[in-house]
C-alpha positions in Angstrom: -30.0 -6.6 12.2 -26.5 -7.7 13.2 -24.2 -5.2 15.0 -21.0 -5.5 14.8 -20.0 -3.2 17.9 -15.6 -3.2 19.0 -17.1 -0.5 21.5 -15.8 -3.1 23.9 -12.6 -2.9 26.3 -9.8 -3.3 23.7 -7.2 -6.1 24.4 -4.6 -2.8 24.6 -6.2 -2.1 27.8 -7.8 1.0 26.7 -11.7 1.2 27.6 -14.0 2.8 24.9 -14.0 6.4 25.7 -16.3 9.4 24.3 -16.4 12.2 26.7 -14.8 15.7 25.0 -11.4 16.8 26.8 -10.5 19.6 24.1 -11.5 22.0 26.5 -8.9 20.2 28.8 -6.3 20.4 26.1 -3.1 22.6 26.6 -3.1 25.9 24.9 0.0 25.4 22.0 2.8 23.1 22.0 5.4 23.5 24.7 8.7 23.5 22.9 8.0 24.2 19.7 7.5 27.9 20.4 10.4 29.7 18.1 11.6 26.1 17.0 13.0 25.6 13.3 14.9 24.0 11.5 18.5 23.7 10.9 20.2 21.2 8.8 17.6 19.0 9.5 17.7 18.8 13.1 15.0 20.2 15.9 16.4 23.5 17.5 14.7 25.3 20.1 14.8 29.3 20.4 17.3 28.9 23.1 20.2 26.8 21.4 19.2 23.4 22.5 19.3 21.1 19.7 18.1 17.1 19.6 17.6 14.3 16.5 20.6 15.0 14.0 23.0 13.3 15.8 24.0 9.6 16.7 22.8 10.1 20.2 19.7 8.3 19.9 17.8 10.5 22.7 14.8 10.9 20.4 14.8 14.4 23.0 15.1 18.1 22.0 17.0 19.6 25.1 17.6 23.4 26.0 21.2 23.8 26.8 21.9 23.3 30.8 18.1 22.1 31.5 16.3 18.6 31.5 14.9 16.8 29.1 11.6 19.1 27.8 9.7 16.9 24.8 10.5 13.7 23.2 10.2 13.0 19.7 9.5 9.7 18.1 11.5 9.1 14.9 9.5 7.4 11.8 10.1 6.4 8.0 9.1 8.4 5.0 9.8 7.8 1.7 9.3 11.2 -0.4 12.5 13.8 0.2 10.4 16.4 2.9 11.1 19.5 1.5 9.3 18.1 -2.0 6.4 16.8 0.0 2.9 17.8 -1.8 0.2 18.5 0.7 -2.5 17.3 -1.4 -3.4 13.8 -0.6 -4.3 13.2 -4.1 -1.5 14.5 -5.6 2.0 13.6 -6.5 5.0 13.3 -4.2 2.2 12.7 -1.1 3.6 11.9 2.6 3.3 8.2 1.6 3.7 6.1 5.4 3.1 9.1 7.4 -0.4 9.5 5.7 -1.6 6.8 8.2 -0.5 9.3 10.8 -1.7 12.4 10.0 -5.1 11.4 8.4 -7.7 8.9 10.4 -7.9 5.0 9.5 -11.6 3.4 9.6 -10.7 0.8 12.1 -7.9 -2.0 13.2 -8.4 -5.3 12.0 -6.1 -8.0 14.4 -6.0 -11.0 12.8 -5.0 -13.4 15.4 -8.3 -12.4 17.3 -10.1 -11.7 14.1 -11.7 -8.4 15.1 -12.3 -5.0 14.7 -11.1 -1.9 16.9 -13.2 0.9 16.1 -11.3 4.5 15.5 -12.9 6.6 12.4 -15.7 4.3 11.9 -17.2 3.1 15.7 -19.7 0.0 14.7 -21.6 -1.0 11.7 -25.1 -3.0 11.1 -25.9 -5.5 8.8 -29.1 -6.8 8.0 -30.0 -10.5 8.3 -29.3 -11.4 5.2 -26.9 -9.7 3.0 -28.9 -9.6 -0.9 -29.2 -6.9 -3.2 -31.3 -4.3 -2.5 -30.3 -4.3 1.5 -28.7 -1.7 3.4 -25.6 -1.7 6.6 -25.8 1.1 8.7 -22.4 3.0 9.8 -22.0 5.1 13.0 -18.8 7.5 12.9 -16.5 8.5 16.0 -18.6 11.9 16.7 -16.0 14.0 17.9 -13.6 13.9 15.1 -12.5 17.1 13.5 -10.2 18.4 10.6 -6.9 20.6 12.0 -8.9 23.8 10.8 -11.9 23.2 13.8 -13.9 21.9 11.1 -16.0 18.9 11.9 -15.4 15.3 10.0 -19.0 14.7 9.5 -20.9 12.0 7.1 -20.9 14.1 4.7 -17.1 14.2 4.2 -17.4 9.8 4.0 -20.0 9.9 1.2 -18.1 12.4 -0.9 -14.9 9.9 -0.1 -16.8 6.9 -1.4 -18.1 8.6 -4.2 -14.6 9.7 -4.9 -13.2 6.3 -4.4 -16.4 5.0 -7.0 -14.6 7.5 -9.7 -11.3 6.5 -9.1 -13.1 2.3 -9.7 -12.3 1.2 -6.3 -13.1 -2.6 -5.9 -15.5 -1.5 -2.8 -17.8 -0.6 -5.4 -18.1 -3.8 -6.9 -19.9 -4.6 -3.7 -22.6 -1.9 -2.9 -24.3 0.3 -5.3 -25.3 3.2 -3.4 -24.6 5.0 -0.1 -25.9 7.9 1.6 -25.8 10.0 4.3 -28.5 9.4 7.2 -27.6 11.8 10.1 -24.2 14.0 11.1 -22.5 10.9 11.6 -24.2 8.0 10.6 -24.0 6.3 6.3 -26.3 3.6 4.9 -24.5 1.6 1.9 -26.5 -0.2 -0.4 -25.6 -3.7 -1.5 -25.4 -4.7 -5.2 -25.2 -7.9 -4.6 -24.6 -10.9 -1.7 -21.0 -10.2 -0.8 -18.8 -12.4 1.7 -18.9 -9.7 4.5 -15.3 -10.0 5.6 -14.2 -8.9 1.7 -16.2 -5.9 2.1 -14.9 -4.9 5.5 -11.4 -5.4 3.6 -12.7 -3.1 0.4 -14.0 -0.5 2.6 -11.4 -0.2 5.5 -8.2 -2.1 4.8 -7.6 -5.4 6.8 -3.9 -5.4 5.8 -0.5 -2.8 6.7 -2.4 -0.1 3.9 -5.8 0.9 5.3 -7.6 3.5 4.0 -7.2 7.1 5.0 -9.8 9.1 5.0 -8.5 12.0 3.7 -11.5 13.3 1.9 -12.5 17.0 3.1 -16.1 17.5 0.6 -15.7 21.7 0.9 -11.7 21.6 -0.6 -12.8 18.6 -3.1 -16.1 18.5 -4.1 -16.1 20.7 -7.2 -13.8 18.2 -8.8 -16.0 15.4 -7.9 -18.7 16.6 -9.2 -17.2 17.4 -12.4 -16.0 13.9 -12.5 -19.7 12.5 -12.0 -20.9 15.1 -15.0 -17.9 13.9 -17.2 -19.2 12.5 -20.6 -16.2 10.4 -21.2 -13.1 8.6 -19.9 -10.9 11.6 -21.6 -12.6 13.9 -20.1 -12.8 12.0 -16.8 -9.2 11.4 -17.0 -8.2 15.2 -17.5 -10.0 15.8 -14.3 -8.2 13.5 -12.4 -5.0 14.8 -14.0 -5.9 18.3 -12.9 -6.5 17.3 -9.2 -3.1 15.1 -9.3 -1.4 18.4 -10.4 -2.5 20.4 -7.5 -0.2 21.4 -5.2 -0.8 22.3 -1.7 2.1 24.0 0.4 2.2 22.9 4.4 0.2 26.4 5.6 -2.6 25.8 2.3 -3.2 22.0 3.4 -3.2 23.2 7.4 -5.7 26.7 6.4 -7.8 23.9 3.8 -7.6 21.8 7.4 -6.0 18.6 5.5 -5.4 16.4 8.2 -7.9 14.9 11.0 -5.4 12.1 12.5 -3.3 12.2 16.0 -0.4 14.6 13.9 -0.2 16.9 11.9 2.4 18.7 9.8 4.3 21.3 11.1 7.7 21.9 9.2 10.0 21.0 7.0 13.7 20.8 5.8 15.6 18.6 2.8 16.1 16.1 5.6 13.0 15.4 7.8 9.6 16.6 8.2 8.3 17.8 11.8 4.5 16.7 12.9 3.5 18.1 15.7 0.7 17.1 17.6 -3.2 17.8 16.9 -4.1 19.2 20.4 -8.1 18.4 19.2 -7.6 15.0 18.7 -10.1 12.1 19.9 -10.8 8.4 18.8 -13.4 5.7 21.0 -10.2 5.1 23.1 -7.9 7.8 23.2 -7.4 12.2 23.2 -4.7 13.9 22.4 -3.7 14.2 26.1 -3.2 10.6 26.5 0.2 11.0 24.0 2.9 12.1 26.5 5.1 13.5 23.3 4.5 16.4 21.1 7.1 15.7 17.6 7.0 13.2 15.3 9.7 13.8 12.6 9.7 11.7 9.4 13.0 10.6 7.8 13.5 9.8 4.2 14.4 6.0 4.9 13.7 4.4 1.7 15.5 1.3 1.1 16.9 -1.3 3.4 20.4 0.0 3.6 19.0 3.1 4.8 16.8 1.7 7.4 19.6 -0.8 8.3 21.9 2.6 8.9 18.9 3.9 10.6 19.0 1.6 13.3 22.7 1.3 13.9 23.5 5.3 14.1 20.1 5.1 16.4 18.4 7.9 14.3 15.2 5.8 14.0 12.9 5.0 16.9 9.8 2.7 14.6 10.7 1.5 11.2 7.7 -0.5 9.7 8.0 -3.3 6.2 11.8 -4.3 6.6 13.5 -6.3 4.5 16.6 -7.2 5.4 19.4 -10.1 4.8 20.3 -12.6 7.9 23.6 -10.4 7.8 22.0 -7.3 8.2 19.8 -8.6 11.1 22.5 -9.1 12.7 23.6 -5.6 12.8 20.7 -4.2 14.8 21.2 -2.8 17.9 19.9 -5.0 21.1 17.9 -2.4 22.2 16.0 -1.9 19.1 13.1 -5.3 19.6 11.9 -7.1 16.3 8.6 -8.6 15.3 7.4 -10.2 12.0 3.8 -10.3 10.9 1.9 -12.1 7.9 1.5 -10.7 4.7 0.8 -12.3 1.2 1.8 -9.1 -1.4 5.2 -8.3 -2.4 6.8 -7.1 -5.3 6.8 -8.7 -9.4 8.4 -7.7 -12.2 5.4 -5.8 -14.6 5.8 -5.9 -18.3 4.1 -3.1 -19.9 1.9 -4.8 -22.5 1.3 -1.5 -24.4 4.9 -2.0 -26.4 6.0 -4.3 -29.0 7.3 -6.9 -28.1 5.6 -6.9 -24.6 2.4 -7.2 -25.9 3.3 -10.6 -27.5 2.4 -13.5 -24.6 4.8 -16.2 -25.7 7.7 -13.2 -25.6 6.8 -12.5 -22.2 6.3 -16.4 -21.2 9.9 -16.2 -22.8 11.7 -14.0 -20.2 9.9 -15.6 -17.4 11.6 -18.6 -18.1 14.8 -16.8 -18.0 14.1 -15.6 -14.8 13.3 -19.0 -13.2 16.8 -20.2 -14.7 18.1 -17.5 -12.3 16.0 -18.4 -9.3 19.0 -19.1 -7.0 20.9 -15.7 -8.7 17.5 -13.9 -7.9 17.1 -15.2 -4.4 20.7 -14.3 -3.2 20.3 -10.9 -4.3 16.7 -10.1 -2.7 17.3 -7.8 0.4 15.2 -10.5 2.4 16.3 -12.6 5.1 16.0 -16.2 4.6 12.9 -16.8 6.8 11.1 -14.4 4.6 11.4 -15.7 0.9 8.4 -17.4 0.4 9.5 -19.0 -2.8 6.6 -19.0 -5.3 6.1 -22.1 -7.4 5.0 -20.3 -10.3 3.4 -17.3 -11.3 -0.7 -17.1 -10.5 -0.9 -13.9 -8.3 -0.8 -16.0 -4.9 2.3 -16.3 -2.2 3.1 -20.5 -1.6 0.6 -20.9 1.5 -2.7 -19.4 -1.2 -1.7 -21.6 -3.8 -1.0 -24.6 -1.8 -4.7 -23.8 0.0 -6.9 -22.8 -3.5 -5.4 -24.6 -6.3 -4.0 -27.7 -3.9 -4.1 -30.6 -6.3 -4.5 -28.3 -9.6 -1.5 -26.5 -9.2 0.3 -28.8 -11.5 -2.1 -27.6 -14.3 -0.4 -24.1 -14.1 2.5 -22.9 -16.7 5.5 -23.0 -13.8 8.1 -21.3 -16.7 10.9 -23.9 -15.5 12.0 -24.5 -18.8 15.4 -22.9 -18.7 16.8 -20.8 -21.5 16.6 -23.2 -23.9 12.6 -23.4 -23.7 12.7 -19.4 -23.6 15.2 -19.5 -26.8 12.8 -22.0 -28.4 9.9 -19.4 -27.7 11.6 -16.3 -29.5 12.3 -18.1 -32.1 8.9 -18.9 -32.6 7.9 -15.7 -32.8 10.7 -14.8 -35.0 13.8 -13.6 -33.2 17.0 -14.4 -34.1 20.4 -14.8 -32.3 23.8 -13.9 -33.9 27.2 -13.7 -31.6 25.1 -14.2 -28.4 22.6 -11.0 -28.9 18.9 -11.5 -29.6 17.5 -9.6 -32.7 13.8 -9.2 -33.2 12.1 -9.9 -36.7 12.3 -6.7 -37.9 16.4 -6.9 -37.6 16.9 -4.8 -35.2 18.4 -5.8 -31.3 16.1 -6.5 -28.8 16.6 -4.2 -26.4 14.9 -3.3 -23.3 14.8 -0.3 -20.4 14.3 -2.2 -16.6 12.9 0.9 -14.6 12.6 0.8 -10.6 12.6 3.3 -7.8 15.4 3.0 -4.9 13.6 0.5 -2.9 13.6 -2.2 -5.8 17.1 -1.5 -6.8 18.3 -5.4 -6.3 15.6 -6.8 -8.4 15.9 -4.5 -10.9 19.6 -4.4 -11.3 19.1 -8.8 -10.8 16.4 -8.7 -13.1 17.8 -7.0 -16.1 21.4 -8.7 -15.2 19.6 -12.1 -16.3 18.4 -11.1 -19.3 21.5 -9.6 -20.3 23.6 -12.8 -19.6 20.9 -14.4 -21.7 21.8 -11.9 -24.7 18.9 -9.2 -24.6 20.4 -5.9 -23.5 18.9 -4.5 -20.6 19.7 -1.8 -19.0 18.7 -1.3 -15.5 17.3 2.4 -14.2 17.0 2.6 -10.6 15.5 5.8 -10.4 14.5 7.9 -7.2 11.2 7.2 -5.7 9.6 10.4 -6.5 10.5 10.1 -10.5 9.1 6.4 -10.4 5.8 7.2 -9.1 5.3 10.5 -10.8 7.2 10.1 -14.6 7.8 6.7 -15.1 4.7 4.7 -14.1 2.6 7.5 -14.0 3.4 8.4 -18.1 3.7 4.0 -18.4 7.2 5.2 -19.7 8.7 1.7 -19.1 9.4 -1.6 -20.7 9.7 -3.9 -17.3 9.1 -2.3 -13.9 8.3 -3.9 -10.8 4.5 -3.5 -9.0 2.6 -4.4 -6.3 0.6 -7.8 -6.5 -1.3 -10.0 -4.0 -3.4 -10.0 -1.2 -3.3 -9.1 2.2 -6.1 -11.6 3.6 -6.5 -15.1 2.9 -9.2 -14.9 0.3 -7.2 -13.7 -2.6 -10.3 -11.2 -3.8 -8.3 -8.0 -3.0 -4.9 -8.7 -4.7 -6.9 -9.9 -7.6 -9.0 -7.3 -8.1 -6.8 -4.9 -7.1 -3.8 -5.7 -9.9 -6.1 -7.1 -12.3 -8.6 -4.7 -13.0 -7.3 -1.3 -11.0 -3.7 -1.8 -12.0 -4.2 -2.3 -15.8 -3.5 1.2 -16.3 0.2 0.6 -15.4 0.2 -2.6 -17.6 -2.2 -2.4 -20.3 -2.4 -6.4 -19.5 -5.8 -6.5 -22.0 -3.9 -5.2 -24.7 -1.1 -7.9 -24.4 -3.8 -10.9 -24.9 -6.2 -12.1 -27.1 -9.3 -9.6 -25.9 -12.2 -8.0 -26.3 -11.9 -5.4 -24.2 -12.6 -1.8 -25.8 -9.9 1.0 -25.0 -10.0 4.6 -25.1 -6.9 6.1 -24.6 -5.4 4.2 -21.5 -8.0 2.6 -19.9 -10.8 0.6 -19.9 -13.8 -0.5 -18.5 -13.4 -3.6 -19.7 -11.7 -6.7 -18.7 -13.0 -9.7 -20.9 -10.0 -12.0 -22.2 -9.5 -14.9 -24.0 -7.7 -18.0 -22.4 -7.4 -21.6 -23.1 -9.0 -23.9 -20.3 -7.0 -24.6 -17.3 -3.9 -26.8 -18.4 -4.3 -26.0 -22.0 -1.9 -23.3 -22.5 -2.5 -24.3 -26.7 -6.1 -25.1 -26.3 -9.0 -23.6 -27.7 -9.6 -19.7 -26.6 -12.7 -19.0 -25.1 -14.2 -15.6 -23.1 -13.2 -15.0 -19.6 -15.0 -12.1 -18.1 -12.7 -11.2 -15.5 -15.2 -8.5 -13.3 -17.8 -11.1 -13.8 -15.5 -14.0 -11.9 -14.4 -11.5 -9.3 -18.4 -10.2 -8.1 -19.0 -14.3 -8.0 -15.6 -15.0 -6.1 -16.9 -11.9 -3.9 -20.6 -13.1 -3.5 -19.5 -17.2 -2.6 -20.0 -18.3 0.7 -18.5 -21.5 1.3 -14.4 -22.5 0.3 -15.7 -24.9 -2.3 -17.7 -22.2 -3.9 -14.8 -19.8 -4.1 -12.5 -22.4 -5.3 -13.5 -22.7 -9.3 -13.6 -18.7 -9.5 -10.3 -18.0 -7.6 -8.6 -21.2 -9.8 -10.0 -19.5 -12.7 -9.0 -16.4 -12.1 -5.3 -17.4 -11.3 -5.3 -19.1 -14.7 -6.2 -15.9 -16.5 -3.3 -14.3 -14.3 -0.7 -17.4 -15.0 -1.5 -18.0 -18.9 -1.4 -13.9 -19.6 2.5 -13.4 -17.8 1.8 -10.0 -17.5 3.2 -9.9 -14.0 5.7 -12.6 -13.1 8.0 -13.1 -9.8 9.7 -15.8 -8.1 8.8 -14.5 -4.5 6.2 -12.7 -2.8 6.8 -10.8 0.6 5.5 -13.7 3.2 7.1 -12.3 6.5 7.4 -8.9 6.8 9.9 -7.1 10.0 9.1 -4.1 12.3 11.5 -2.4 14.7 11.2 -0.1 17.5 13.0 1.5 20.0 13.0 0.3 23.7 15.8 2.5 24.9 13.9 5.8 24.9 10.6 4.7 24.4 8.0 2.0 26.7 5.4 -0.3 24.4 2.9 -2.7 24.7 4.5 -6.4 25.3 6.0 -7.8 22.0 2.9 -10.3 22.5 0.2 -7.9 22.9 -2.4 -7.7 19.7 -1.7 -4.2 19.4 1.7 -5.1 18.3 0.5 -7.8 16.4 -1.4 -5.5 14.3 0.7 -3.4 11.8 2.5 -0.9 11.5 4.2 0.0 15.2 4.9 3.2 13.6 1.8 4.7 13.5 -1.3 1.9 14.9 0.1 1.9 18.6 -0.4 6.0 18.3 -4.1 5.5 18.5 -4.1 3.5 21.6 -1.9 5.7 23.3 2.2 4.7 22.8 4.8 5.1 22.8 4.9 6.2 25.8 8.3 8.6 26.4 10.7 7.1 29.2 11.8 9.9 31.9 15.4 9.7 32.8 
C-alpha cells in the first residue's frame, strides 16, 4: 500500500498533535456573558461597546477597563439576519461555511502537499484499477457543537449525499464504506489520476469541501432519495430539504457545526461566531486561538470590501477584485497577497429559451462581446495584473489553453468577427433589423433580460450595454445576492446570467466536469445543441452531443459522449494521454457557446490586518494557501496583538 501520511511537522510550525485538552478548556466564553446586539455592533452587559465604528480595534472594551477579547472581522455574503442554518438550504452562510464546518485537508501548491485536518492520512493500493480499495483515517477527536461525535458514519452518509446530488467524485469510485469509528474504504470504478480524486473528494482550490453532513438530522431524506423511482420524485426531495429552514438555536440543539466557530448571534448587520470551546484538529485545540468572536460582515462586492478596508471595519477579506485605482486606496497597514487560480466568472445563456437555444444566435452575441473587449475590460473591477485575457472561449484561463491545446488553438471558433459577422449570423437565422433594432422571425423585437447578483454588477450592466448599442434591448437586473441564488438561477428564470466556469488545478477535469455536466441544470446547454440526450423535466443524466470535428464548425456532426471523455480524461496517466480528451472536450465547450467570457479570474487578492492582529510571514505556505480568512484559523492565527 501507499500511505500518504501529512502527520508530519507542518511548514506553519505546528507539530501534529492528538492528545484531548477539552477537559482543559475554559468553562463559557469570557465576554460574551450578557452580550447582544445593538445596531450591529458587539456590546457587553456593562456598556462597553467595540466593531461598529471606524476605530479599527477589532476589540470589545468595558468602559474604563483594558482590552478584554478581540474579534477578527471577516466577509459574508448573505444579509445575517436572513441567514438559513441549514447547510443545504437557501440563503446558507456562504464563506463563513469554511469556518464553522471542518474542511478534509489543505492542499499548498507550491509544496504540492497535503495538511491533514478532518481527514488525517489516506492509503492507496499499489495500483489504482477497478475493483481496488484506499483506506481513510479521520481526525478522532472531532465532534459536532451538540457533544456529538463526528464519526465515519457521518462521511459515508456525506458521500452518499454528494453521489445524489451527482458529484464528479463519483465518477471515480463506486462504493464506500465504513470500516471502524473513524476509518472509510472507497472503492474505485476505475484507474483515476490520483491527484483529480484528491481534488473531487476534498477540494485543492479556495472552495474545499465542508463537511457539513450530520447522518441523525439528514438521513431520512437521504434515504428517500436512494428509494426515489424517478428524477421528479428525486428532485422534490431535494426541493424539500432546500426548503428547510433552521433558526441559529435549531442548527446549534441539531449540533450543525463541527469547525473552530460556531454561530452565536445575529443582527441585520453582522453575524457573531463565537468560539467552539471543544475544538481539535492534528495540529491545533481550541485553546491555541487567543480570541473568542469572529463576526461576519455582509461585504459583497468590491466597493464594499474596498470601503471595508479604508473605514478599517475589516480585519481578512479573501477573492478581491479590485481596479489599480482602488489598490491604491488600501490602508498600509492592511498587507496584500495574490494567489493562482484558473475559474472566474462567464456570461451563461440559458439554452432552455428561444432564441438561446439556437447555437449560431448565441455564436452571434459572442461576437458582439469580443467587439467590446477593450469596453469589457475597462469595466471589470480587476486590476490590470489580474485580467487574464482569454483568447477565446473553451472553458480554460490563457496559461490552460496555451499548455493543452498549444498548437491547436487556432482550430477553435475565437468569435472575433465583429458585428458585422454577428449581423451576418442573425440574419441567417432569420432576424431582421429596421431603424437600428433587431427583430426576430416571428416579427417581434428581440429582446432580452441580463440577470446578475451584486458582485457581477459591471459585467452585467457592460454586458447587456453591448448588446444594446448593437440594437438588441437588454435590460440589465443586478439583483441582490440572495434573490440570484434562490429565484433567479435557482427557478432558471433568466435569459443571460453570469456563472462559475473553470478549474482550480492545472488539469482542467474539475472545471469541466463541474460546468459541463453538474451545471447544466442552470443552462440546459444539451437542449441548445444538436443532442441525444433524454430530459425529464430539468435535468438529465445524459450528456451525449453532436459536434463537428475539431476546426469544422460546418462539418459533419458526429456523437460526443461527454461523461465518457471526462472518466478517460480522469483515468490518463501521462500529458499526452490527456491531451486528445481535454482538446476534445474544450471543442464541445467552444463550438456549443453556451458559456462565453473574455476573461477568467487568473490572480486573485487577499488582505489582512497587521495593525491589530500578528500572522505567519507573507512568505510562509500557510499564507500561500487560501483563504487567510478562515485556513490560518486551523493552524492557530491570528494571533491577537496586546497593547
Amino acid at each position: 500500500m501507499v500511505k500518504h501520511d501529512s502527520s508530519e511537522e507542518t511548514s506553519g510550525g505546528f507539530a501534529h498533535r492528538r492528545q484531548i485538552l477539552k477537559g482543559l478548556a475554559t468553562a463559557g466564553l469570557a465576554g460574551l456573558a450578557g452580550c447582544s446586539t445593538d445596531g450591529g455592533r458587539i456590546t457587553t452587559s456593562d456598556g462597553g461597546s467595540g466593531g461598529g465604528d471606524n476605530s479599527g480595534s477589532g476589540t470589545a472594551t468595558q468602559t474604563g477597563a483594558e482590552p478584554r477579547d478581540k474579534y477578527l472581522s471577516v466577509q459574508m455574503n448573505t444579509r445575517p439576519d436572513q441567514v438559513n442554518y441549514n447547510p443545504f438550504g437557501k440563503q446558507a452562510m456562504g464563506p463563513l461555511a469554511k469556518i464553522v464546518f471542518e474542511i478534509g485537508a489543505k492542499w499548498y501548491p507550491d509544496e504540492e502537499k497535503w495538511v491533514p485536518l478532518l481527514i488525517e492520512d489516506w492509503e492507496y493500493p499499489s495500483t489504482i484499477a477497478q475493483g481496488e480499495t484506499v483506506q481513510f483515517n479521520l481526525h478522532s477527536d472531532t465532534t459536532w457543537v451538540n457533544g456529538d461525535p463526528y464519526t465515519a458514519q457521518d462521511f459515508v452518509g456525506q458521500m452518499h449525499w454528494r453521489k445524489e446530488n451527482n458529484d464528479s467524485v463519483w465518477e471515480f469510485i463506486e462504493g464506500v464504506e465504513q470500516t471502524g469509528d473513524h476509518t472509510v474504504e472507497m472503492t474505485f470504478a476505475q484507474q483515476i489520476d490520483t491527484r483529480l480524486f484528491e481534488n473531487a473528494l476534498i477540494g485543492m482550490g479556495d472552495a474545499p469541501t465542508v463537511w457539513n453532513f450530520k447522518y441523525d438530522v439528514y438521513s431520512d431524506y437521504l434515504e428517500r432519495l436512494q428509494d426515489a423511482s424517478g428524477s421528479k420524485e428525486r428532485n422534490a426531495i431535494l426541493q424539500e430539504v432546500s426548503n428547510l429552514n433552521f433558526s441559529l438555536d435549531e442548527a446549534m440543539e441539531k449540533g450543525l457545526a463541527n469547525g473552530p466557530f460556531k454561530p452565536k448571534q445575529a443582527s441585520a448587520t453582522k453575524l457573531i461566531l463565537e468560539k467552539n470551546e471543544d475544538y481539535t484538529n492534528p495540529h491545533i485545540t481550541a485553546d491555541d486561538l487567543n480570541f473568542s468572536l469572529i463576526e461576519g460582515l455582509p461585504i459583497d462586492s468590491p466597493q464594499k470590501k474596498l470601503r471595508s478596508l479604508r473605514n478599517n471595519e475589516a480585519d481578512a477579506l479573501h477573492n478581491t477584485a479590485f481596479t489599480s485605482a482602488q489598490s491604491d486606496q488600501v490602508p498600509d497597514h492592511y498587507e496584500g497577497l495574490t494567489y493562482f487560480t484558473h475559474s472566474g466568472g462567464a456570461f451563461c445563456f440559458n439554452c432552455r429559451r428561444e432564441p438561446f437555444d439556437n447555437r449560431k444566435v448565441r455564436w452571434a452575441l459572442s461576437n458582439v462581446w469580443r467587439a467590446g473587449h477593450a469596453t469589457l475590460m475597462q469595466n471589470l473591477p480587476l486590476s490590470d495584473k489580474n485580467k487574464d485575457t482569454v483568447p477565446f472561449s473553451a472553458g480554460m484561463s490563457g496559461p490552460l489553453v496555451e499548455k493543452w491545446l498549444g498548437d491547436r488553438k487556432d482550430d477553435y471558433m475565437h468569435f472575433d468577427g465583429g458585428t458585422e459577422r454577428a449581423a451576418e449570423l442573425l440574419r441567417g437565422e432569420g432576424f431582421t433589423k429596421e431603424n437600428g433594432k433587431w427583430y426576430m422571425p416571428n416579427g417581434e423585437q428581440f429582446t432580452i433580460t441580463f440577470k446578475g447578483a451584486s458582485f457581477h454588477s459591471n459585467r452585467t450592466q457592460t454586458g447587456a450595454q453591448l448588446l444594446t448599442d448593437f440594437g438588441i434591448e437588454t435590460k440589465a437586473l443586478v439583483q441582490e445576492p440572495t434573490t440570484w441564488f434562490s429565484k433567479t438561477t435557482a427557478n432558471r428564470d433568466y435569459d443571460i446570467t453570469n456563472w462559475w466556469v473553470g478549474q482550480s488545478v492545472a488539469i482542467p477535469y474539475q472545471g469541466l466536469f463541474g460546468t459541463l455536466v453538474n451545471s447544466a441544470w442552470v443552462t440546459a446547454y444539451p437542449l441548445g445543441v444538436e443532442s441525444v440526450s433524454s430530459w425529464e423535466g430539468e435535468s438529465t443524466s445524459e450528456f451525449i452531443v453532436k459536434v463537428p470535428p475539431i476546426g469544422e464548425p460546418e462539418g459533419e456532426l458526429r456523437e460526443v459522449n461527454i461523461k465518457e471523455r471526462l472518466s478517460k480524461l480522469a483515468a490518463a496517466q501521462t500529458e499526452e494521454e490527456k491531451r486528445p480528451h481535454i482538446q476534445e472536450i474544450a471543442w464541445v465547450w467552444n463550438w456549443m457557446d453556451t458559456y462565453w467570457g473574455p476573461w477568467l479570474l487568473y490572480l486573485a487578492s487577499e488582505y489582512y490586518d497587521t495593525n491589530d492582529w500578528q500572522w505567519k510571514d507573507k512568505e510562509d505556505p500557510m499564507m500561500q494557501a487560501p483563504t487567510v480568512q478562515d485556513w490560518p484559523l486551523r493552524l492557530g492565527y491570528p494571533k491577537a496583538k496586546t497593547k
